[in-house]
NUDO-243718 format. One line per field, with one value per atom (N, C-alpha, C): residue number from 1; x, y, z; residue in one letter; atom name; chain. Coordinates in nm, 3 decimals, decimal comma. Layout:
residues N
resi = c(NUM; ...)
u = c(X; ...)
v = c(Y; ...)
w = c(Z; ...)
resn = c(a; ...)
name = c(CA; ...)
chain = c(A; ...)
END
This chain:
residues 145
resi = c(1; 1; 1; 2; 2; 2; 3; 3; 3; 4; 4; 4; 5; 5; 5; 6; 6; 6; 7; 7; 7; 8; 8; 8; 9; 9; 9; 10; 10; 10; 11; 11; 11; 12; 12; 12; 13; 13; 13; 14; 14; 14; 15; 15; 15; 16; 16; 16; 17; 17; 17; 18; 18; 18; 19; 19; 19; 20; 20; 20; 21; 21; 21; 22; 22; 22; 23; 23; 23; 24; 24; 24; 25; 25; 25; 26; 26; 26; 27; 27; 27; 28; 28; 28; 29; 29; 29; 30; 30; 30; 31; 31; 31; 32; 32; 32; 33; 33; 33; 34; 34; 34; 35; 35; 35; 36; 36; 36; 37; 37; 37; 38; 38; 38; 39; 39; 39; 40; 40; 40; 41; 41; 41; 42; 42; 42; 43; 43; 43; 44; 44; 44; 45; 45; 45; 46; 46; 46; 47; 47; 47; 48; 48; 48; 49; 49; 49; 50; 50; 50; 51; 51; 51; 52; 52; 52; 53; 53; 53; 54; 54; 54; 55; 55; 55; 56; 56; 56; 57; 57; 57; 58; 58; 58; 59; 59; 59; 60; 60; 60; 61; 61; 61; 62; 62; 62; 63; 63; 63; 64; 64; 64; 65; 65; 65; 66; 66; 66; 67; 67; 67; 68; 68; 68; 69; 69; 69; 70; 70; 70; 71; 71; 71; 72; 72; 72; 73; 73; 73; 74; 74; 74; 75; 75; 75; 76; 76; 76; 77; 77; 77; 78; 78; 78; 79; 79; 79; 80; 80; 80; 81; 81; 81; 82; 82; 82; 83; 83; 83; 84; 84; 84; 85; 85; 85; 86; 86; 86; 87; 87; 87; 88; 88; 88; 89; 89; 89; 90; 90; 90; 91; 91; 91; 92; 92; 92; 93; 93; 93; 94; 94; 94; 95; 95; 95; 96; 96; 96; 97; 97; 97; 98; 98; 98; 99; 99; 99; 100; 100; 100; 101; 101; 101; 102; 102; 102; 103; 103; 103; 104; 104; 104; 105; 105; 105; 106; 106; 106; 107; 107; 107; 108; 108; 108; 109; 109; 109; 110; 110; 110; 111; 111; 111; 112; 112; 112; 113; 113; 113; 114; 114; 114; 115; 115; 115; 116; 116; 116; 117; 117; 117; 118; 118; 118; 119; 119; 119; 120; 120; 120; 121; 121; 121; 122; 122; 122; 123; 123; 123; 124; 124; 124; 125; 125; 125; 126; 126; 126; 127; 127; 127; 128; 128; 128; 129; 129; 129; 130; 130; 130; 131; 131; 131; 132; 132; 132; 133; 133; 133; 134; 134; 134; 135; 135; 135; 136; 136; 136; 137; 137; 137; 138; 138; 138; 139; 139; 139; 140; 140; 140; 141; 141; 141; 142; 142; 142; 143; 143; 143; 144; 144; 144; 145; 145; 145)
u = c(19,392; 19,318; 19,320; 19,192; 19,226; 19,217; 19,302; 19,322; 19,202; 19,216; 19,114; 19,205; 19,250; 19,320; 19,253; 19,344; 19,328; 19,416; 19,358; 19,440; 19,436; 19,580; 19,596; 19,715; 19,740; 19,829; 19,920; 19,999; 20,115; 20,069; 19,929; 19,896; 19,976; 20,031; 20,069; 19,993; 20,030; 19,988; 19,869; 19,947; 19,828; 19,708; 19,715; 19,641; 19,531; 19,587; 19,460; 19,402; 19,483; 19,366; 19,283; 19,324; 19,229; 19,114; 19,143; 18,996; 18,912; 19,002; 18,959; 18,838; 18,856; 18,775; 18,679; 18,637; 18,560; 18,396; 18,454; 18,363; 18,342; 18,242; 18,200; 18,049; 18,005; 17,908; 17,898; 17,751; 17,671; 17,626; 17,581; 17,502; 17,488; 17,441; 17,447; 17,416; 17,298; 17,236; 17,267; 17,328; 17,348; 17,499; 17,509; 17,662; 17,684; 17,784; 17,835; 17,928; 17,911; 18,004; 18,027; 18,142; 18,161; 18,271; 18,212; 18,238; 18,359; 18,489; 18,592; 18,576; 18,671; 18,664; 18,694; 18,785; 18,859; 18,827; 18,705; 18,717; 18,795; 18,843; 18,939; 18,922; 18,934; 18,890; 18,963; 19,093; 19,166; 19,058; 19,048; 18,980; 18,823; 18,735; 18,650; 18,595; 18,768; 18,775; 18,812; 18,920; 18,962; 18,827; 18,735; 18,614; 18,500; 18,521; 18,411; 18,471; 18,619; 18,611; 18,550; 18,620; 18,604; 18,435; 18,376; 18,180; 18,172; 18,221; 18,227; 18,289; 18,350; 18,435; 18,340; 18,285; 18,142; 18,043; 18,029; 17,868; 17,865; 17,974; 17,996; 17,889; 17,777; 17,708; 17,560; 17,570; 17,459; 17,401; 17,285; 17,206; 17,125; 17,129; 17,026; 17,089; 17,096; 17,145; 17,089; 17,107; 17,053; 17,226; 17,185; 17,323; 17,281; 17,420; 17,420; 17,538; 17,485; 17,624; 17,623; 17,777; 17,736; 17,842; 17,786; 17,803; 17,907; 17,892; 17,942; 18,109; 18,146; 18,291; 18,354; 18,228; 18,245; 18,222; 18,327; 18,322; 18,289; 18,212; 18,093; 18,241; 18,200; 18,289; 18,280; 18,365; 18,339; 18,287; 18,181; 18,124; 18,199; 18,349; 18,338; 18,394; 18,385; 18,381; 18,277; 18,189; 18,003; 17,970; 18,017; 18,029; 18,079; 18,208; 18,275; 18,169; 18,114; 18,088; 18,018; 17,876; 17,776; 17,761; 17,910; 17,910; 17,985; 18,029; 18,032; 17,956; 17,863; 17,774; 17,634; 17,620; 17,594; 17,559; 17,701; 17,734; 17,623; 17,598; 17,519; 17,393; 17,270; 17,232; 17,084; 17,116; 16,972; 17,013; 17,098; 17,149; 17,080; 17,064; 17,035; 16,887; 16,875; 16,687; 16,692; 16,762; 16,716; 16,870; 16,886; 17,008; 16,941; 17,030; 16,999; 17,115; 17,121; 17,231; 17,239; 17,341; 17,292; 17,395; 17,342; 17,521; 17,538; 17,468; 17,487; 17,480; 17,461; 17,430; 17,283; 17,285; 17,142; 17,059; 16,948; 16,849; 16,876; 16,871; 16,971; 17,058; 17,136; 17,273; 17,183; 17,106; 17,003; 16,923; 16,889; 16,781; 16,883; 16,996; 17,107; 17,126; 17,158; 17,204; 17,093; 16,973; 16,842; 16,869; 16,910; 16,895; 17,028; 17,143; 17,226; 17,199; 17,142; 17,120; 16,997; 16,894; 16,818; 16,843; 16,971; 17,055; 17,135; 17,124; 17,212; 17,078; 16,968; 16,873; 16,804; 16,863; 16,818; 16,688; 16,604; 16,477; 16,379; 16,483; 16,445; 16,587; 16,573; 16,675; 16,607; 16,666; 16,666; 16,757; 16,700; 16,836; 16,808; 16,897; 16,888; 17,002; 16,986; 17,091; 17,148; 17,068; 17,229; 17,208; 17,293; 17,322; 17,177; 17,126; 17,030; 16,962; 16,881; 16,776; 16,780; 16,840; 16,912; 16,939; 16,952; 16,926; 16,757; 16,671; 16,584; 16,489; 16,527; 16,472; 16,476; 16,565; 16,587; 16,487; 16,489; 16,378; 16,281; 16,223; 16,150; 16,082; 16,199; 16,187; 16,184; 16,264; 16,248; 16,119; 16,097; 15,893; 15,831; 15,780; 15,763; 15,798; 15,912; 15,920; 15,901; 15,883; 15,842; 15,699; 15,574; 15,445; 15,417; 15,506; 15,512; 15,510; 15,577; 15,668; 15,534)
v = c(-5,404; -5,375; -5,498; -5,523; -5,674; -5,629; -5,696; -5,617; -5,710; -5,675; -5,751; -5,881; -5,956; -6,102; -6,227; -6,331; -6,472; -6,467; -6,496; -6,526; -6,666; -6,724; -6,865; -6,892; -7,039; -7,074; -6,957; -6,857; -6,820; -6,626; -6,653; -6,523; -6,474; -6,310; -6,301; -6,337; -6,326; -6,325; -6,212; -6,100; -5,963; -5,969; -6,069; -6,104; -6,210; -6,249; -6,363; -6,316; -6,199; -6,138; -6,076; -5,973; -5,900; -5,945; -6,065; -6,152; -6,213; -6,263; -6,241; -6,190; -6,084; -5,911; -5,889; -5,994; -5,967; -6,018; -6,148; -6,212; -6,197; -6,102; -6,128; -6,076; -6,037; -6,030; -5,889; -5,828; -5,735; -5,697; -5,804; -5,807; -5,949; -5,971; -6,080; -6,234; -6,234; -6,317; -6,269; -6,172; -6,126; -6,148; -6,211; -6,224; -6,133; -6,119; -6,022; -6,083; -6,156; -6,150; -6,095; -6,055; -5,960; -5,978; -6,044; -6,120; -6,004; -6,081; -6,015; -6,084; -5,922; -5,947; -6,048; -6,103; -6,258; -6,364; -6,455; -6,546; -6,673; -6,751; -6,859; -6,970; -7,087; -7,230; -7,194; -7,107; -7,088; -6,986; -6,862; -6,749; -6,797; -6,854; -6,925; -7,010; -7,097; -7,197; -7,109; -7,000; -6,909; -6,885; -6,753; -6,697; -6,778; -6,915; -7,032; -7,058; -7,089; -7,102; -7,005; -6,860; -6,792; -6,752; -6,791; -6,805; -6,920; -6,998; -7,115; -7,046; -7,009; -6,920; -6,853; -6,746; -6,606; -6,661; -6,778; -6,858; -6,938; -6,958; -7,074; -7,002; -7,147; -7,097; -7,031; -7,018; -6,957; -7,111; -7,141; -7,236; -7,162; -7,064; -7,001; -6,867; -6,818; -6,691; -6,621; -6,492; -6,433; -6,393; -6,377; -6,409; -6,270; -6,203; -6,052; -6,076; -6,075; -6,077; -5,980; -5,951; -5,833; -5,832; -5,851; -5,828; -5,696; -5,629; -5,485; -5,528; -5,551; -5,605; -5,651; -5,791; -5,936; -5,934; -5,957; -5,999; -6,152; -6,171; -6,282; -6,404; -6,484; -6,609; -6,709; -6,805; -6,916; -7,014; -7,146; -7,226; -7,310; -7,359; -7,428; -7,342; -7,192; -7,137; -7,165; -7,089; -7,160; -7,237; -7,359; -7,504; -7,523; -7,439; -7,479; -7,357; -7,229; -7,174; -7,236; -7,302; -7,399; -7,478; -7,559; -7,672; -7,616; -7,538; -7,455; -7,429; -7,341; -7,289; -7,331; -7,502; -7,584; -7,628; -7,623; -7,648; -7,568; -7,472; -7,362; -7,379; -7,395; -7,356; -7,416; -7,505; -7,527; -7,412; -7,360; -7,278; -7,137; -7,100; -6,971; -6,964; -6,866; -6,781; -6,744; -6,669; -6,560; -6,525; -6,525; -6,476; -6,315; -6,186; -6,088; -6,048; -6,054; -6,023; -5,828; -5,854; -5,663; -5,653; -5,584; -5,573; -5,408; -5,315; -5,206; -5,167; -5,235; -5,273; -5,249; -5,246; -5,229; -5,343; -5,315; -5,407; -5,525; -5,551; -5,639; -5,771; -5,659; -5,725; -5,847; -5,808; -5,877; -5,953; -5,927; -6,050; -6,190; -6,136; -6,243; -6,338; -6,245; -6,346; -6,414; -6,425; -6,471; -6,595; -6,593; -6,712; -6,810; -6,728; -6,829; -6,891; -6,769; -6,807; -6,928; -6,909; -7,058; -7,164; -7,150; -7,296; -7,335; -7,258; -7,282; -7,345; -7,369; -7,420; -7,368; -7,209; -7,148; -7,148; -7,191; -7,160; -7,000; -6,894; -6,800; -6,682; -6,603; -6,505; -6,387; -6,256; -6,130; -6,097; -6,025; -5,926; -5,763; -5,719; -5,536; -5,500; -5,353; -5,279; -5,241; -5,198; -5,193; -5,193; -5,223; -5,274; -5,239; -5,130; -5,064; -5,142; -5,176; -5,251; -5,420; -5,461; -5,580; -5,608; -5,503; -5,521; -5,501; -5,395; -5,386; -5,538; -5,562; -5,715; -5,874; -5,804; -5,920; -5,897; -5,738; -5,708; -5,744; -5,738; -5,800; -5,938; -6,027; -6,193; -6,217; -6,139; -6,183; -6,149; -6,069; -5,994; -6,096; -6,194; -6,279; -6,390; -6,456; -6,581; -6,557; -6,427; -6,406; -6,441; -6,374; -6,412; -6,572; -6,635; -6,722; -6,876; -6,799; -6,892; -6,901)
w = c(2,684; 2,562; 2,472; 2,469; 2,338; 2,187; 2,101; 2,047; 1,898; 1,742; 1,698; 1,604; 1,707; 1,644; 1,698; 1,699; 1,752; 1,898; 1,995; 2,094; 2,114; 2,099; 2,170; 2,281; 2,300; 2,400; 2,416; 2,327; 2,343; 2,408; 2,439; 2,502; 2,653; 2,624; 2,781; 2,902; 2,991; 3,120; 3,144; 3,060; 3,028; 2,981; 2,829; 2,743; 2,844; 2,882; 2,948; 3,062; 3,108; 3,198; 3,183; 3,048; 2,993; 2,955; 2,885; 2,836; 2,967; 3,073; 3,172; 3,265; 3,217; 3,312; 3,216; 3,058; 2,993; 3,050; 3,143; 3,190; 3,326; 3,375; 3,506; 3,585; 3,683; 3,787; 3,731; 3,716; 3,714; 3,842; 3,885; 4,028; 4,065; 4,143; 4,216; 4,148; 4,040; 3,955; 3,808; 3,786; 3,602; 3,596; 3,503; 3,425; 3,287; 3,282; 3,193; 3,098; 2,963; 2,852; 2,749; 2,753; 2,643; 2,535; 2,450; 2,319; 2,290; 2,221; 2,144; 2,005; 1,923; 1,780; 1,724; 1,746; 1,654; 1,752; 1,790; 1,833; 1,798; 1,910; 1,868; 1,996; 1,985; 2,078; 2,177; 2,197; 2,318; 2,360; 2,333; 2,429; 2,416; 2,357; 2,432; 2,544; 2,551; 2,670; 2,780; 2,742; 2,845; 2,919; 2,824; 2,908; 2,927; 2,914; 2,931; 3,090; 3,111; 3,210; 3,344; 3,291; 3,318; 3,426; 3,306; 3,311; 3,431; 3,461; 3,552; 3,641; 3,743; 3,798; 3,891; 3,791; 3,830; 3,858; 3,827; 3,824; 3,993; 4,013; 4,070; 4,219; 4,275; 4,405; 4,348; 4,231; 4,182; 4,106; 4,124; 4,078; 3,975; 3,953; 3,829; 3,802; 3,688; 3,682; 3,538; 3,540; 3,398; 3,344; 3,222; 3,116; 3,023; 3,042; 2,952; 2,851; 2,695; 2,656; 2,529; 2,525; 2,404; 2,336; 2,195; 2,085; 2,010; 2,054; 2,011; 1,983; 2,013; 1,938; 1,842; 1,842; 1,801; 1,629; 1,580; 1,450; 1,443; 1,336; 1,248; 1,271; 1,337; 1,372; 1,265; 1,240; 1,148; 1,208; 1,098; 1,135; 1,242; 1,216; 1,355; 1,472; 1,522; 1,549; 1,673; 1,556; 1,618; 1,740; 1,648; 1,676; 1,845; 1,833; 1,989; 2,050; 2,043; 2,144; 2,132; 2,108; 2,139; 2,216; 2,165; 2,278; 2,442; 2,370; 2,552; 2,629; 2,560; 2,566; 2,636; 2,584; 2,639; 2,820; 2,825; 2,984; 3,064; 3,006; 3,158; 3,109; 2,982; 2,993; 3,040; 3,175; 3,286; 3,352; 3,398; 3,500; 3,443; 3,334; 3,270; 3,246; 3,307; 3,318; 3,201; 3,179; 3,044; 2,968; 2,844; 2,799; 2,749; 2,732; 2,667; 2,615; 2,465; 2,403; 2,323; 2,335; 2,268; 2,173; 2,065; 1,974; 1,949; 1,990; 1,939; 1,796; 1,732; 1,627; 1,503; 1,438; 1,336; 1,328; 1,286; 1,283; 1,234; 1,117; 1,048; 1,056; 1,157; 1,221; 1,329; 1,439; 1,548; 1,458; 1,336; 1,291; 1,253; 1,212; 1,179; 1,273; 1,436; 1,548; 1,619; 1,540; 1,606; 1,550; 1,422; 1,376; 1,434; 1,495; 1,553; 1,664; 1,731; 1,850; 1,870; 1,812; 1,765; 1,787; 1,686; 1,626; 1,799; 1,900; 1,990; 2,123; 2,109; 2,172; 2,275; 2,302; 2,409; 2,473; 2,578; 2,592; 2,628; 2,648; 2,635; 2,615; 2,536; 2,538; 2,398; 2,411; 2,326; 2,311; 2,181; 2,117; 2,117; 2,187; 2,211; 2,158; 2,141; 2,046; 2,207; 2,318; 2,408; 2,556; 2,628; 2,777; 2,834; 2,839; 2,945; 2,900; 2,764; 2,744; 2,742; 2,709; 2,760; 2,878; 3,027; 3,178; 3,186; 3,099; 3,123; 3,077; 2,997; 2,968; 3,066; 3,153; 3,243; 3,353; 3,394; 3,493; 3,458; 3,360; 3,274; 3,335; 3,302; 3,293; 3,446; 3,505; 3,667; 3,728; 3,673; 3,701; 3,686; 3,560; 3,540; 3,601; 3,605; 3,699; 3,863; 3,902; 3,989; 4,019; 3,931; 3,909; 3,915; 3,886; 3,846; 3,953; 4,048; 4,171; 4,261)
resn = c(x; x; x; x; x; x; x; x; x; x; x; x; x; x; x; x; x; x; x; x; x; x; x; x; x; x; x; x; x; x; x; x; x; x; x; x; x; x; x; x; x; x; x; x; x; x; x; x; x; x; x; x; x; x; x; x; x; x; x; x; x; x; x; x; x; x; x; x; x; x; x; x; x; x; x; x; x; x; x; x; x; x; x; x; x; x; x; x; x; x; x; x; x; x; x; x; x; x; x; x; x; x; x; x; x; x; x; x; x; x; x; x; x; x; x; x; x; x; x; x; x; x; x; x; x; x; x; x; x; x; x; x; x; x; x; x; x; x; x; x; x; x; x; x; x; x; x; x; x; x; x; x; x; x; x; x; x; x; x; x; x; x; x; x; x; x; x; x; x; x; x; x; x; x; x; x; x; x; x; x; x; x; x; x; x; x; x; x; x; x; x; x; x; x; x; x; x; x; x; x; x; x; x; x; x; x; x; x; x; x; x; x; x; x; x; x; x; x; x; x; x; x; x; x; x; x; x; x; x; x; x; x; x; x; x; x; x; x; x; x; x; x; x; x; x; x; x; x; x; x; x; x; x; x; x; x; x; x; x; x; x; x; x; x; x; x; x; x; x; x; x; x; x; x; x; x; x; x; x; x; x; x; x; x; x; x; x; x; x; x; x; x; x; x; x; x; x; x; x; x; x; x; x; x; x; x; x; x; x; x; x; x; x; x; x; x; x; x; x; x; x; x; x; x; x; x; x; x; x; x; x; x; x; x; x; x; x; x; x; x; x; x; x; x; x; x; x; x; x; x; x; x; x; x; x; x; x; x; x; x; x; x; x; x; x; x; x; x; x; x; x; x; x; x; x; x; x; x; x; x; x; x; x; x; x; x; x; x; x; x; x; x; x; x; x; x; x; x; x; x; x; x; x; x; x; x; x; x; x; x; x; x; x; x; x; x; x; x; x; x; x; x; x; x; x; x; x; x; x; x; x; x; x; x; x)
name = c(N; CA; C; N; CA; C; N; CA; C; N; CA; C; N; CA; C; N; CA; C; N; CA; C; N; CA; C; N; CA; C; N; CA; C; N; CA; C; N; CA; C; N; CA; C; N; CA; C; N; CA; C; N; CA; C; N; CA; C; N; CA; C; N; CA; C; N; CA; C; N; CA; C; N; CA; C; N; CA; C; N; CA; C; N; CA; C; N; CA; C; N; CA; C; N; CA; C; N; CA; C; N; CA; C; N; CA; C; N; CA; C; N; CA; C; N; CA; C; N; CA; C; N; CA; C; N; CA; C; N; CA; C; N; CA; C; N; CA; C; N; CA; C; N; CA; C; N; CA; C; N; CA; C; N; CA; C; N; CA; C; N; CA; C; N; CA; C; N; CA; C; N; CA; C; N; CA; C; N; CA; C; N; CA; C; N; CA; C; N; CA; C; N; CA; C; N; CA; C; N; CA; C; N; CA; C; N; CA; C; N; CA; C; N; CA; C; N; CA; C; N; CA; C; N; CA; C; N; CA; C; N; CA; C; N; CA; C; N; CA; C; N; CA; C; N; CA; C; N; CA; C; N; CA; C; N; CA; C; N; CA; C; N; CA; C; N; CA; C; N; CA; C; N; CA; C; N; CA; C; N; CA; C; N; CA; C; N; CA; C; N; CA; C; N; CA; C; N; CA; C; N; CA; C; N; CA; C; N; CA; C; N; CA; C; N; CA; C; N; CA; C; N; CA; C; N; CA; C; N; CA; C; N; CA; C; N; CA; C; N; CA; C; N; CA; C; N; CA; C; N; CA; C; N; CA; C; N; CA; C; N; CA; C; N; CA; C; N; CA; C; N; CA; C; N; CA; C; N; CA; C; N; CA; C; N; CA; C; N; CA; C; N; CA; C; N; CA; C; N; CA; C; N; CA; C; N; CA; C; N; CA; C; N; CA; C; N; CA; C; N; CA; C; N; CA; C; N; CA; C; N; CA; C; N; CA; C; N; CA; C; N; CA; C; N; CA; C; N; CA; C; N; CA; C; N; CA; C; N; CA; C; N; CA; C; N; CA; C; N; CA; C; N; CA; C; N; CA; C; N; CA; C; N; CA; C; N; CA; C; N; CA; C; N; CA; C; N; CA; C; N; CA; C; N; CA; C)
chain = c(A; A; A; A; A; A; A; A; A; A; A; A; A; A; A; A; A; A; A; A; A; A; A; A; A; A; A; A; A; A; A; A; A; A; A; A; A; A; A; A; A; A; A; A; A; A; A; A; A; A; A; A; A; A; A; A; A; A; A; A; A; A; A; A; A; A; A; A; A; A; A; A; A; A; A; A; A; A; A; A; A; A; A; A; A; A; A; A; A; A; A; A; A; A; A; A; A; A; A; A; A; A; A; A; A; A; A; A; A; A; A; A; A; A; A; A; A; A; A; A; A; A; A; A; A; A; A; A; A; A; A; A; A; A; A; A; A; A; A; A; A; A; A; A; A; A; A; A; A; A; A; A; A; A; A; A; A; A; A; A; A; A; A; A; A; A; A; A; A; A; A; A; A; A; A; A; A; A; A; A; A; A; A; A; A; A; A; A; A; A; A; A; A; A; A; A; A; A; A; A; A; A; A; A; A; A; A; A; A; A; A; A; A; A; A; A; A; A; A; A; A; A; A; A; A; A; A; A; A; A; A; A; A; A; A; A; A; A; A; A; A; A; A; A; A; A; A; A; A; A; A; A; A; A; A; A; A; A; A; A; A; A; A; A; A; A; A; A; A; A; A; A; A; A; A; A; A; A; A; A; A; A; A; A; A; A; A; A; A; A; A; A; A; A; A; A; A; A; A; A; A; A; A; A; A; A; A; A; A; A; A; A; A; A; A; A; A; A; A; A; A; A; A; A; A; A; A; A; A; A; A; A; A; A; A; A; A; A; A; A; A; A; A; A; A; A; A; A; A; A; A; A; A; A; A; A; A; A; A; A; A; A; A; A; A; A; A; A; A; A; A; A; A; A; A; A; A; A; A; A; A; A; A; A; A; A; A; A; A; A; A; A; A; A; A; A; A; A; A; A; A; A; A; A; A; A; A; A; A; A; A; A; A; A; A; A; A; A; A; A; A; A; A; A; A; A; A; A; A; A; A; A; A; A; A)
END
């Protein structure tokens, strides 16, 4: 159970697995992240690696991540998931983020997500529509090929 703090270096063995199992395979091409409440540069790098790990063999993949947890991070916060964030994203078709969340809340993370250079991604209030959005995009780059 993660709980809603900072996890760093001095996390159990428990603790880092848990965050762990936050990041992984939907299906074969969809990844699954699932943002915790107190982000911190350790459990970012943790489930960054993590994202490298699940990815690995896949040259393209769609990216699910959700919100529903995640308390409003600080600017250099931001900053590091970005530049993490970074790393994958030729590798990423489509991001679909979901927060469970109110309207509101999704017009806010449009504007982060922006700031993070994505060339295509949405915001859904929850999982089903956020998978349905990928069927979506794969319909499309399918037409496409």
């Amino acid at each position: 159970m993660i709980e809603a703090r900072a996890y760093g270096p001095e996390s159990t063995t428990g603790e880092r697995q848990a965050l762990r199992r936050r990041v992984r395979r939907l299906s074969h091409d969809v990844i699954l992240y699932e943002e915790v409440p107190v982000q911190s540069h350790f459990q970012i790098d943790l489930m960054f690696e993590r994202l490298t790990e699940v990815s690995q063999g896949l040259d393209q993949f769609y990216y699910v991540i959700s919100l529903c947890d995640a308390g409003r991070p600080t600017a250099d916060t931001r900053e590091h998931i970005k530049q993490r964030f970074r790393e994958f994203h030729p590798r990423i078709q489509h991001t679909s983020v979901y927060t469970g969340k109110n309207f509101m809340l999704n017009v806010a993370i449009k504007f982060v997500f922006n700031g993070f250079g994505l060339h295509s991604y949405s915001i859904h209030r929850s999982l089903p529509q956020a998978l349905d959005q990928i069927e979506y995009m794969r319909g499309l780059r399918a037409m496409h090929a």
